[in-house]
N, CA, C and O atoms as a CHARMM CRD file, in Angstrom:
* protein
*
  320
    1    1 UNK  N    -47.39300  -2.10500   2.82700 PROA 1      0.00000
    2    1 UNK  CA   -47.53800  -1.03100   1.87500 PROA 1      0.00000
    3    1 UNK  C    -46.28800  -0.90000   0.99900 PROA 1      0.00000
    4    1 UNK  O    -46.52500  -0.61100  -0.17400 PROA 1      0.00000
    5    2 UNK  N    -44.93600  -1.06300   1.35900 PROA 2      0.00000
    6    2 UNK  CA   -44.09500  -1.17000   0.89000 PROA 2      0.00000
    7    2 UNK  C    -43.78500  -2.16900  -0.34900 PROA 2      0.00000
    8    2 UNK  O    -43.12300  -2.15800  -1.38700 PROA 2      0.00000
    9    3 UNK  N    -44.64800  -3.03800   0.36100 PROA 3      0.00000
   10    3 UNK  CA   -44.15100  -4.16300  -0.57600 PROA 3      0.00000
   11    3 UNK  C    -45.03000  -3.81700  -1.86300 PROA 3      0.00000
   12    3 UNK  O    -44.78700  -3.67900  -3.06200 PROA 3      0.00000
   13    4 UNK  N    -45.82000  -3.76400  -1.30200 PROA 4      0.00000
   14    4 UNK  CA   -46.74500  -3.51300  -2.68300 PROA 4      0.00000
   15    4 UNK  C    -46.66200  -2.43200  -3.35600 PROA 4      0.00000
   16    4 UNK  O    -47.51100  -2.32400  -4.24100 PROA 4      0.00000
   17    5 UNK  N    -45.94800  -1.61000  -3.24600 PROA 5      0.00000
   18    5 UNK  CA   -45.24700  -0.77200  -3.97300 PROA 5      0.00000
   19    5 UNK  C    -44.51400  -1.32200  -4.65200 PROA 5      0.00000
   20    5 UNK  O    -44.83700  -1.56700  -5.81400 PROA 5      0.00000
   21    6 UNK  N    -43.54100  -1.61600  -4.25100 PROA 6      0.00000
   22    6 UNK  CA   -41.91100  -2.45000  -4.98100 PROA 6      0.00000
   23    6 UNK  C    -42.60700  -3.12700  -5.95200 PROA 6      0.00000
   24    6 UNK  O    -42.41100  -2.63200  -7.06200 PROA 6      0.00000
   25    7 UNK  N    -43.80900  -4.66500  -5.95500 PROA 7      0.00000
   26    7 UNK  CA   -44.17300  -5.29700  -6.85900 PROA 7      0.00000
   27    7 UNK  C    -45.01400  -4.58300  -7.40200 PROA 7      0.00000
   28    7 UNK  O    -45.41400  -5.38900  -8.24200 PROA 7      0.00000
   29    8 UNK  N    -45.62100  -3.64300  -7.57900 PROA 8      0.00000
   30    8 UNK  CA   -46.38600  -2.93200  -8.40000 PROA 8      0.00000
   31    8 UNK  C    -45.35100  -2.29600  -9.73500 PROA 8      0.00000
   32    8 UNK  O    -45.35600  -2.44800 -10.95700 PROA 8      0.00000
   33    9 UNK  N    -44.56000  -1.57500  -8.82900 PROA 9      0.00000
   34    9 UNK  CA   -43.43700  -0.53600  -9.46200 PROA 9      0.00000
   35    9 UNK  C    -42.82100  -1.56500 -10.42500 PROA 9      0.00000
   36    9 UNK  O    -42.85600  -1.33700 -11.63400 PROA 9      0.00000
   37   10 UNK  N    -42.28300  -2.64200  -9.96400 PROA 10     0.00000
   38   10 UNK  CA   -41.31000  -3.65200 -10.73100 PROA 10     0.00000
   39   10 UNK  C    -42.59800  -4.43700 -12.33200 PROA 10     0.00000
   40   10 UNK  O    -42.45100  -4.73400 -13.51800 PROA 10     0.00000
   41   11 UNK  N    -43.59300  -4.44000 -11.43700 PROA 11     0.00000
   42   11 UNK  CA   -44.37400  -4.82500 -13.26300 PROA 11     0.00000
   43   11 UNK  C    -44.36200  -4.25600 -13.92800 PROA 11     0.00000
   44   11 UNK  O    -44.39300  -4.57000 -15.11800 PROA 11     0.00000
   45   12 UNK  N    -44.29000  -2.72600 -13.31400 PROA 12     0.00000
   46   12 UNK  CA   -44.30500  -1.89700 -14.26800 PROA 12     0.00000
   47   12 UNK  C    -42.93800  -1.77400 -15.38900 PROA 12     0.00000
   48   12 UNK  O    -43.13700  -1.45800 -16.56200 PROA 12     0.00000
   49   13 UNK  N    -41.96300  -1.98000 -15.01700 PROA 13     0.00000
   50   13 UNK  CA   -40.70100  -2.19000 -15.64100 PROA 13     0.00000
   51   13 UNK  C    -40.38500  -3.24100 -16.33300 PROA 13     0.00000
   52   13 UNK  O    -39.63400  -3.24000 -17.30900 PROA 13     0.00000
   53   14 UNK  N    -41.02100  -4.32000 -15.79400 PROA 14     0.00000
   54   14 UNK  CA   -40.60100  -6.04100 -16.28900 PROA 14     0.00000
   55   14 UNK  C    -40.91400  -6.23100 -17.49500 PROA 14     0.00000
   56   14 UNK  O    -41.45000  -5.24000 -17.99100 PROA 14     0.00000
   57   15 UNK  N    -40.79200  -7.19000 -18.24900 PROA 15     0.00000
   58   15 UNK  CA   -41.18300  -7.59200 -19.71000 PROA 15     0.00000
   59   15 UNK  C    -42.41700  -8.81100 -19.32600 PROA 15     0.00000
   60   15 UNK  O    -43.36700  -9.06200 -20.06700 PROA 15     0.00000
   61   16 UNK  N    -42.11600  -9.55700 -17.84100 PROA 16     0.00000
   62   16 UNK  CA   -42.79700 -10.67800 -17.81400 PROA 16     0.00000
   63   16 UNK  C    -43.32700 -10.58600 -16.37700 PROA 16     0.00000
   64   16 UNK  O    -43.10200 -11.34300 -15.43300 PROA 16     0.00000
   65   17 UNK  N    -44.34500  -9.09700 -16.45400 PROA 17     0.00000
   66   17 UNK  CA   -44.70300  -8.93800 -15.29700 PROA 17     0.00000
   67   17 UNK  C    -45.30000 -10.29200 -14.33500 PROA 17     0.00000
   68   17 UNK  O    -45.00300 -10.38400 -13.14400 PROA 17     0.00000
   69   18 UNK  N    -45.86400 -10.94700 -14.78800 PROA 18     0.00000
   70   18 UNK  CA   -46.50100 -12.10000 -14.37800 PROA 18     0.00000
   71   18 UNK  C    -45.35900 -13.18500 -13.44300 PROA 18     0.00000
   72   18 UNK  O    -45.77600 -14.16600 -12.82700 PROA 18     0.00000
   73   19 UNK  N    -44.17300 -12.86300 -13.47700 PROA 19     0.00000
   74   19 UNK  CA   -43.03500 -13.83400 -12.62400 PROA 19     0.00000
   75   19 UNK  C    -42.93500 -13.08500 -11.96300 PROA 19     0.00000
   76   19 UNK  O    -42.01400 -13.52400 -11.27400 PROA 19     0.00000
   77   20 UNK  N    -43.31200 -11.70000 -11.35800 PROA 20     0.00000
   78   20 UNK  CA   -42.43100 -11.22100 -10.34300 PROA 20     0.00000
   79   20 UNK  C    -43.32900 -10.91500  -8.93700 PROA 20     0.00000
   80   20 UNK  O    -44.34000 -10.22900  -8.79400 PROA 20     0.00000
   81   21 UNK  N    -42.46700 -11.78300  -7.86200 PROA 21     0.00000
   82   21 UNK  CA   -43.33900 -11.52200  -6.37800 PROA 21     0.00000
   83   21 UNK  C    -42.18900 -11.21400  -5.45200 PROA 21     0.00000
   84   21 UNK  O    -41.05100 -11.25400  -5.92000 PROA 21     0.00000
   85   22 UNK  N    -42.32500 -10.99200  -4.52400 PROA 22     0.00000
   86   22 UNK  CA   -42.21900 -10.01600  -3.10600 PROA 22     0.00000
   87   22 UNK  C    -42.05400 -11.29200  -2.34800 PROA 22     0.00000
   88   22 UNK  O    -42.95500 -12.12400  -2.45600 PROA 22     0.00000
   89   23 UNK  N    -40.96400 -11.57100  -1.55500 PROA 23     0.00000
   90   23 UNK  CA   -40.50100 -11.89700   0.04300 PROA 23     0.00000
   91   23 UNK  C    -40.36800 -10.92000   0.77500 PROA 23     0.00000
   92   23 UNK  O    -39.75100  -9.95100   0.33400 PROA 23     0.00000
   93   24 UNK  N    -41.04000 -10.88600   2.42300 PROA 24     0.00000
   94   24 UNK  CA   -40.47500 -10.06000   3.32500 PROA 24     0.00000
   95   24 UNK  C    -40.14500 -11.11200   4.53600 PROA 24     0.00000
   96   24 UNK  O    -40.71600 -11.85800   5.33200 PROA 24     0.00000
   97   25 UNK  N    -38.60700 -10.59200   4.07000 PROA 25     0.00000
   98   25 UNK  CA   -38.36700 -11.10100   5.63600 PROA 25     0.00000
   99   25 UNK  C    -38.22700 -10.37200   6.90400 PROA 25     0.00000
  100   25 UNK  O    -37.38400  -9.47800   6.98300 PROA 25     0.00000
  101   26 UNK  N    -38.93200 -10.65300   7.84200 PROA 26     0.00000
  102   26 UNK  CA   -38.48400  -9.70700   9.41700 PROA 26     0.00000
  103   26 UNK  C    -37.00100 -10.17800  10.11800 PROA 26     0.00000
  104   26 UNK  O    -36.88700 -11.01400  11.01400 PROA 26     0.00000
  105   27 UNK  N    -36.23200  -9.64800   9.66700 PROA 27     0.00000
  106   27 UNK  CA   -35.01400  -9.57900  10.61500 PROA 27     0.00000
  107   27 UNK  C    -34.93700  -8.99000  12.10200 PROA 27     0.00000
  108   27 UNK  O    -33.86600  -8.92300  12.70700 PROA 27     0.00000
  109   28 UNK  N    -36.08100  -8.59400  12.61000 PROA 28     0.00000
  110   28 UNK  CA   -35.80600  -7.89900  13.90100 PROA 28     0.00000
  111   28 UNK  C    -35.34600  -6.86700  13.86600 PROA 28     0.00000
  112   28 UNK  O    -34.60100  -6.57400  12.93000 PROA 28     0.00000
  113   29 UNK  N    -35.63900  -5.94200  14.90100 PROA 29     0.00000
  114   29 UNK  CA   -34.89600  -5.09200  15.72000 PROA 29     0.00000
  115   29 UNK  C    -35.45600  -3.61900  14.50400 PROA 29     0.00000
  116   29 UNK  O    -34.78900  -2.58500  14.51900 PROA 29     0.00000
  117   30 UNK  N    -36.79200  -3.75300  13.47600 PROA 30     0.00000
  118   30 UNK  CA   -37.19000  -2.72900  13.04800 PROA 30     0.00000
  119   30 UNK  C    -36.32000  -2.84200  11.56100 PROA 30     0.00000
  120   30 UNK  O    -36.09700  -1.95100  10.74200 PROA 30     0.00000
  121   31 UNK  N    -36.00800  -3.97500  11.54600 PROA 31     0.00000
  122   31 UNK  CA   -35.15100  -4.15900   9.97400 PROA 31     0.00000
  123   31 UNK  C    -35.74900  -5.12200   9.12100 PROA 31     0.00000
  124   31 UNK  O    -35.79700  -6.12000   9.84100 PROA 31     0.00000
  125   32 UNK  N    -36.41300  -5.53500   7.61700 PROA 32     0.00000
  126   32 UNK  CA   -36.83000  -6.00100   7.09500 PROA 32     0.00000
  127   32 UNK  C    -36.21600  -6.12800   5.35500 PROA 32     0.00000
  128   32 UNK  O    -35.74000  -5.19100   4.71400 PROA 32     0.00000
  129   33 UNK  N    -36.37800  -7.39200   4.92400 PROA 33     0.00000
  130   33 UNK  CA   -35.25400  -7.56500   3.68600 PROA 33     0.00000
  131   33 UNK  C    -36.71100  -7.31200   2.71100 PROA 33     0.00000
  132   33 UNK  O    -37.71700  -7.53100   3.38600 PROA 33     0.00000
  133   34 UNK  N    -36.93000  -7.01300   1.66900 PROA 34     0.00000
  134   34 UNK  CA   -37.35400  -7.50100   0.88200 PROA 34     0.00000
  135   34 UNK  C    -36.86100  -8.05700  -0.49000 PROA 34     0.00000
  136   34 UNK  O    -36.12800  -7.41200  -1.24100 PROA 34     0.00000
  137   35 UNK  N    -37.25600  -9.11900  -0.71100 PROA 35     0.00000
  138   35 UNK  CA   -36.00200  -9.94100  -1.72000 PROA 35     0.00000
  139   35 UNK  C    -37.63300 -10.31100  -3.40800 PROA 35     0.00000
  140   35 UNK  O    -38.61500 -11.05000  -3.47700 PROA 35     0.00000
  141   36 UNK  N    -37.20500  -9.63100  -4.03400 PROA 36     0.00000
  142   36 UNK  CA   -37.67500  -9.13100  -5.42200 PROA 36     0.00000
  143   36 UNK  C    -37.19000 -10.49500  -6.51100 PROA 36     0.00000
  144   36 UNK  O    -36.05000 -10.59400  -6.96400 PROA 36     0.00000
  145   37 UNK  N    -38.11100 -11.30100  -6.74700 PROA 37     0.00000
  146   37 UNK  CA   -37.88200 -12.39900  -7.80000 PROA 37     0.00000
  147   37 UNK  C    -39.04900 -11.99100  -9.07100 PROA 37     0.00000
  148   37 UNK  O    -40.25000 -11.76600  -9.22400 PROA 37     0.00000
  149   38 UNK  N    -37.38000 -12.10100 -10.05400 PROA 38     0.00000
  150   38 UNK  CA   -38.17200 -11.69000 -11.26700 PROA 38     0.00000
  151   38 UNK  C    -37.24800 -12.37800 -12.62000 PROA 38     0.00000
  152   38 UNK  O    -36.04400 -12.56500 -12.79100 PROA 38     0.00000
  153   39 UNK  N    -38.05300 -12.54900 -13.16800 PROA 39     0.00000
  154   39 UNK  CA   -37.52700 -13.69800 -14.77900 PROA 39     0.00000
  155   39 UNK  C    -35.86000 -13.29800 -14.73400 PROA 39     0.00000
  156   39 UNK  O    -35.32100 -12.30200 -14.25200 PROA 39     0.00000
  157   40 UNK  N    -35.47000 -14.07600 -15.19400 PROA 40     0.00000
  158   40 UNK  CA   -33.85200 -13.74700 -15.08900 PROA 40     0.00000
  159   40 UNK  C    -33.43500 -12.52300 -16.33900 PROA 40     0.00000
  160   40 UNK  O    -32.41200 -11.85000 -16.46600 PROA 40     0.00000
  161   41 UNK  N    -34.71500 -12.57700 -17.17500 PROA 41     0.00000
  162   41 UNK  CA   -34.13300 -11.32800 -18.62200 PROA 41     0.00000
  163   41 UNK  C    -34.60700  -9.48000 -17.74600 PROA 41     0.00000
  164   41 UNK  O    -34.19600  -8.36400 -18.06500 PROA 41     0.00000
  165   42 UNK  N    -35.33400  -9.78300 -16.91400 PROA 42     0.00000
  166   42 UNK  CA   -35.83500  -8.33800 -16.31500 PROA 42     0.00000
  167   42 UNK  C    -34.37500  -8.39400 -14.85800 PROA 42     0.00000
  168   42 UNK  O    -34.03300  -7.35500 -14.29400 PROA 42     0.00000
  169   43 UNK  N    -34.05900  -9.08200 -14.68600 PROA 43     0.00000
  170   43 UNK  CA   -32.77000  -8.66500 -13.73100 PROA 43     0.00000
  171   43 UNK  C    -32.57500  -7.36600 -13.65100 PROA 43     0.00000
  172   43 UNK  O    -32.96700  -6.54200 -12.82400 PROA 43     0.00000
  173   44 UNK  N    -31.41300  -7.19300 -15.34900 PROA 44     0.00000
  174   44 UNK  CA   -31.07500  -6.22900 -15.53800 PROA 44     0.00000
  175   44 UNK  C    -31.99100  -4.73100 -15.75200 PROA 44     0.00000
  176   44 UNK  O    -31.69400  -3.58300 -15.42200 PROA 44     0.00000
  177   45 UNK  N    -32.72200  -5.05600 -16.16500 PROA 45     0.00000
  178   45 UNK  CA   -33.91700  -4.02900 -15.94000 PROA 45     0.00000
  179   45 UNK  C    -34.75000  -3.35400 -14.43800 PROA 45     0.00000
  180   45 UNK  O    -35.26100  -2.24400 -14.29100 PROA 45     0.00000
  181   46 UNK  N    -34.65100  -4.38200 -13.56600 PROA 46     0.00000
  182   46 UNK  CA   -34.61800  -3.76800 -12.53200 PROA 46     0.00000
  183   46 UNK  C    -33.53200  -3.35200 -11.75000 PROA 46     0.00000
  184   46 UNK  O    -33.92100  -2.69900 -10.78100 PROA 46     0.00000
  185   47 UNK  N    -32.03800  -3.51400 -11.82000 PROA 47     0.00000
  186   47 UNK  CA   -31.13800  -3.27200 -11.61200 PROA 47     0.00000
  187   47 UNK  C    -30.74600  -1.78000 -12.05700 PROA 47     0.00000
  188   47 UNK  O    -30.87100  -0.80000 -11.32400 PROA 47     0.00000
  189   48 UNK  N    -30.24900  -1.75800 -13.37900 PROA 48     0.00000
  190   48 UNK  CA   -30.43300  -0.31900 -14.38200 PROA 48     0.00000
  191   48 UNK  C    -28.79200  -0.38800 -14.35400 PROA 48     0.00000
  192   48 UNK  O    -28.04100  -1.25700 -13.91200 PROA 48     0.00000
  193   49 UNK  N    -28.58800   0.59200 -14.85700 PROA 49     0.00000
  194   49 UNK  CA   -27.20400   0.58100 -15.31700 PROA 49     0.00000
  195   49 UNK  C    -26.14900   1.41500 -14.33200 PROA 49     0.00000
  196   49 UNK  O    -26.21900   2.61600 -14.06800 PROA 49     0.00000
  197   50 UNK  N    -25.21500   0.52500 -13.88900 PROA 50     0.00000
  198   50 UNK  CA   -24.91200   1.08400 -12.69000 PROA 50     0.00000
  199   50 UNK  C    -25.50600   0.96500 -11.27900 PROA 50     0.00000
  200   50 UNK  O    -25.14600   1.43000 -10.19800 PROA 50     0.00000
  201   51 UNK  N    -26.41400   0.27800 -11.60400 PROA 51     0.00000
  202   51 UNK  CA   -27.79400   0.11200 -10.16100 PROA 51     0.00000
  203   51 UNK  C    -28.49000   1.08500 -10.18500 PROA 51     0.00000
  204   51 UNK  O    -29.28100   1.37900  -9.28900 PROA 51     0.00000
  205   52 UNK  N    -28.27100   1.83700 -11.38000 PROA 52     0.00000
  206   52 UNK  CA   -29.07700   3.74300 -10.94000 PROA 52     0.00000
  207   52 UNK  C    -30.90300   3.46700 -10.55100 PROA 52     0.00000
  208   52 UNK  O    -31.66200   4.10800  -9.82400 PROA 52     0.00000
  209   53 UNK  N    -31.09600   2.39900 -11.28500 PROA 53     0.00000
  210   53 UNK  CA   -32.53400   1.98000 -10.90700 PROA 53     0.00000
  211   53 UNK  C    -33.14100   1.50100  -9.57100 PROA 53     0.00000
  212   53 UNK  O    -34.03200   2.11900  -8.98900 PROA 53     0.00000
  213   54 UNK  N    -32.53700   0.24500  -9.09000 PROA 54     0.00000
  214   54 UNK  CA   -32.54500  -0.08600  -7.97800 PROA 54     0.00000
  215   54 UNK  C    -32.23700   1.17500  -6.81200 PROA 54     0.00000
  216   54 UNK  O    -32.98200   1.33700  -5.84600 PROA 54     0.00000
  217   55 UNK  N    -31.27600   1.85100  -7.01700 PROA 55     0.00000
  218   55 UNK  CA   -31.04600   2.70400  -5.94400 PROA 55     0.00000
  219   55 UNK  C    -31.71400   3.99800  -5.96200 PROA 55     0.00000
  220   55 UNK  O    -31.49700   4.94000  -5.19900 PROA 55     0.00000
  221   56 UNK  N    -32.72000   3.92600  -7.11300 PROA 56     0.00000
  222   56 UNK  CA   -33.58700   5.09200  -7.06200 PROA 56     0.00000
  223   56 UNK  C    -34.77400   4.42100  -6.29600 PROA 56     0.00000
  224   56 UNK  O    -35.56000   4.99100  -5.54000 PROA 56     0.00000
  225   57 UNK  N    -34.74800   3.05900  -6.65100 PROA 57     0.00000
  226   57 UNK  CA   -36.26200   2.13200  -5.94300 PROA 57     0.00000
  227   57 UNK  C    -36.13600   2.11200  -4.12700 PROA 57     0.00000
  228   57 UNK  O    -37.02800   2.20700  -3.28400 PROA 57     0.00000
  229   58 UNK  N    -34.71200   1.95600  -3.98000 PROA 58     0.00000
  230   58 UNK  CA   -33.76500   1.90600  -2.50400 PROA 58     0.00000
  231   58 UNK  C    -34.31900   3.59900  -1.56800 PROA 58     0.00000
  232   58 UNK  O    -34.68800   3.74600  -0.40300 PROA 58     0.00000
  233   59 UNK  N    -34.19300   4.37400  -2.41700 PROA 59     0.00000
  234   59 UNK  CA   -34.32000   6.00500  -2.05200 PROA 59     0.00000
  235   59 UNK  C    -35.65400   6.29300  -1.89100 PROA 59     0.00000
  236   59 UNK  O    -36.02300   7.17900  -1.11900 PROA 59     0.00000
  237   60 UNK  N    -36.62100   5.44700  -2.72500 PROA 60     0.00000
  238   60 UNK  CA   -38.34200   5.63300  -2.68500 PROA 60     0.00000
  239   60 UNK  C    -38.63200   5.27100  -0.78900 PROA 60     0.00000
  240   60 UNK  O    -39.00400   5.98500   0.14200 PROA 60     0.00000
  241   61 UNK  N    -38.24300   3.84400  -0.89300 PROA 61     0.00000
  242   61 UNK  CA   -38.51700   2.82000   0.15600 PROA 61     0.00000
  243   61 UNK  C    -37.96100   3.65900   1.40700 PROA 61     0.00000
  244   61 UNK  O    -38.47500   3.85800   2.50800 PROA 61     0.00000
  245   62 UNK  N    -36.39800   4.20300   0.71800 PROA 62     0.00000
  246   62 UNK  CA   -36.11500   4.80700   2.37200 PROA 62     0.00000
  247   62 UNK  C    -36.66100   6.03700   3.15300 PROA 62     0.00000
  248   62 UNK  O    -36.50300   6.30000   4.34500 PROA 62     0.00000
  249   63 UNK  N    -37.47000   6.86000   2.02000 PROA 63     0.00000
  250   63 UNK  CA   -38.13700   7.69300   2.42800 PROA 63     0.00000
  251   63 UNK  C    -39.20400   7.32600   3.43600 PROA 63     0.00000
  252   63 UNK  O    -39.44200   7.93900   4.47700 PROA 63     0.00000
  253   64 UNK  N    -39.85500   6.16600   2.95500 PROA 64     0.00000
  254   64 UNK  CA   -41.23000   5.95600   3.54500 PROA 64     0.00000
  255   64 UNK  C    -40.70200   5.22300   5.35200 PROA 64     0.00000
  256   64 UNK  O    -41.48700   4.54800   6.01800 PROA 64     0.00000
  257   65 UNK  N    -39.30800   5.55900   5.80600 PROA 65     0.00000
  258   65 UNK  CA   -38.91600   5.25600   7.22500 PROA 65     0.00000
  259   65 UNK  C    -39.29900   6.74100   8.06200 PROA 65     0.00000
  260   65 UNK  O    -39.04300   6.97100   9.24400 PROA 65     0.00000
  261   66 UNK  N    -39.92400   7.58300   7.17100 PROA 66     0.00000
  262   66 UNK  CA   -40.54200   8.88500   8.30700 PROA 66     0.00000
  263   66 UNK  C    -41.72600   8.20400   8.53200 PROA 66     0.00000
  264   66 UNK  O    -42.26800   8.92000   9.37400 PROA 66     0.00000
  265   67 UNK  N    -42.56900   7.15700   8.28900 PROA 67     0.00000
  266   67 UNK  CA   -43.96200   6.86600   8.76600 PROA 67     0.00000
  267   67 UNK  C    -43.44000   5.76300   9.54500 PROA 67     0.00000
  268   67 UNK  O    -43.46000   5.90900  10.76700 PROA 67     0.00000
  269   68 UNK  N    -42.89900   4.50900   8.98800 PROA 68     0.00000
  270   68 UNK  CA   -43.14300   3.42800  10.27400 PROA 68     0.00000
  271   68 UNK  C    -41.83800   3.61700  10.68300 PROA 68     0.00000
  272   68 UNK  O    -41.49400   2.44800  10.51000 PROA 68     0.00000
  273   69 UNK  N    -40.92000   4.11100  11.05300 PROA 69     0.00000
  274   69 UNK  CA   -39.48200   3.48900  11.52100 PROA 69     0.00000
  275   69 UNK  C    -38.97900   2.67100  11.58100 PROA 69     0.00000
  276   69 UNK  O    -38.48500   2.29900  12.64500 PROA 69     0.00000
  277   70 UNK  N    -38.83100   1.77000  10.06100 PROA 70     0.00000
  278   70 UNK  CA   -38.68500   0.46600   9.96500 PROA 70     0.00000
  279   70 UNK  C    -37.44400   0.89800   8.62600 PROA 70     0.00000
  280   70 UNK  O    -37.65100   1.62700   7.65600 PROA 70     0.00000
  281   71 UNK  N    -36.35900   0.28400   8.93500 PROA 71     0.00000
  282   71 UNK  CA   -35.26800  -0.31400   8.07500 PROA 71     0.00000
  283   71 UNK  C    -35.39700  -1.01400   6.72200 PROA 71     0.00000
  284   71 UNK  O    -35.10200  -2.18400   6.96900 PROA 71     0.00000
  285   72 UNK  N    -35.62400  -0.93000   5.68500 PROA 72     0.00000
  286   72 UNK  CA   -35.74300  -2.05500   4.69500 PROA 72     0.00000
  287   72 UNK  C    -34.18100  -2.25700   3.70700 PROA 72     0.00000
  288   72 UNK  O    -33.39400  -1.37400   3.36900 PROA 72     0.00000
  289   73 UNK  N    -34.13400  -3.47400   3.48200 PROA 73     0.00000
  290   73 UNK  CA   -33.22300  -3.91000   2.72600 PROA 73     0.00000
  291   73 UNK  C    -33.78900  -4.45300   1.48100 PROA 73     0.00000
  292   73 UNK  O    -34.79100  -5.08700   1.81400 PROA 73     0.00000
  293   74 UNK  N    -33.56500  -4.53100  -0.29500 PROA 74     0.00000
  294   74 UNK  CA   -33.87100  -4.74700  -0.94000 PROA 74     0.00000
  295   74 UNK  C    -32.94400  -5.60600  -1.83400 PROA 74     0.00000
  296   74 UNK  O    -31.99500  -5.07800  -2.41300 PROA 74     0.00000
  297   75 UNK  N    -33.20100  -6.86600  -1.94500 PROA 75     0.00000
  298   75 UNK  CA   -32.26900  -7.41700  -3.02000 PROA 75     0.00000
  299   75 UNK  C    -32.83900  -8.08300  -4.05800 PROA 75     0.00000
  300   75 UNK  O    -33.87700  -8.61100  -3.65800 PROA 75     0.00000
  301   76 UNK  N    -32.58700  -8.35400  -5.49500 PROA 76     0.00000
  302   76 UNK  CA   -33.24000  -8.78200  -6.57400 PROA 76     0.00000
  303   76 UNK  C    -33.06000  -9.92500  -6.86800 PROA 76     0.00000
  304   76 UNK  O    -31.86000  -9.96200  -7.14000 PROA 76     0.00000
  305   77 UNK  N    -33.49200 -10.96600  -7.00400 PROA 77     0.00000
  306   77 UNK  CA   -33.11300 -12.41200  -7.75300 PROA 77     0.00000
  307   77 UNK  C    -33.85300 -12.78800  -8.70600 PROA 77     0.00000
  308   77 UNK  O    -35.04200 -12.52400  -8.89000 PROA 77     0.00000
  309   78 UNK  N    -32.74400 -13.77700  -9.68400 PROA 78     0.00000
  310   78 UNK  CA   -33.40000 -14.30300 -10.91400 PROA 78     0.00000
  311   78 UNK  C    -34.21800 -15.40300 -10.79900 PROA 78     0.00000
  312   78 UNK  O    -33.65500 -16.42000 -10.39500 PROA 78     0.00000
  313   79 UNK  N    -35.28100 -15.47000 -11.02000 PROA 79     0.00000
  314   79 UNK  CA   -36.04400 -17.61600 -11.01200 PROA 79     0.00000
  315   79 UNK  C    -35.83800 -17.61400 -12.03300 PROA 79     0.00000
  316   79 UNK  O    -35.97200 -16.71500 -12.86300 PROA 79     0.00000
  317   80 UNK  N    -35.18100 -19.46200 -12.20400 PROA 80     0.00000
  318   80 UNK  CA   -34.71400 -19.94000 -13.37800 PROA 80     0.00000
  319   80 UNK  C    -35.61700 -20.08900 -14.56600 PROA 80     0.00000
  320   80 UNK  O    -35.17200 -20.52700 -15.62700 PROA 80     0.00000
């Protein structure tokens, strides 16, 4: 559910919604990365200035640890 949030949310922002997909990795122990690939010109757009974006996307995700008690980590990368 998460995830599909994040890639929903992120088309919504992107210029080239069509490049951007979702990794989850399970790290164990109730901790999970999700790693966000998106055209290298929407980077900065999902980032925001200062990260104010990302860490508003970071604050969505961490809310939703009152339903499963699961950890998420979020990081963004460019495909070339």
């Amino acid at each position: 559910m998460v995830e599909k949030f994040l890639e929903e949310y992120a088309k919504l922002i992107a210029q080239y919604p069509e490049k951007i997909s979702i990794e989850k990795l399970d790290l164990g122990d109730n901790f999970v990365e999700l790693i966000l690939y998106a055209d290298k010109a929407d980077t900065g757009k999902l980032i925001g200035r200062n990260g104010k974006m990302i860490n508003a996307i970071k604050t969505v995700i961490s809310a939703y640890k009152s339903k499963d008690d699961t950890n998420y980590r979020v990081t963004v990368k460019a495909i070339e």
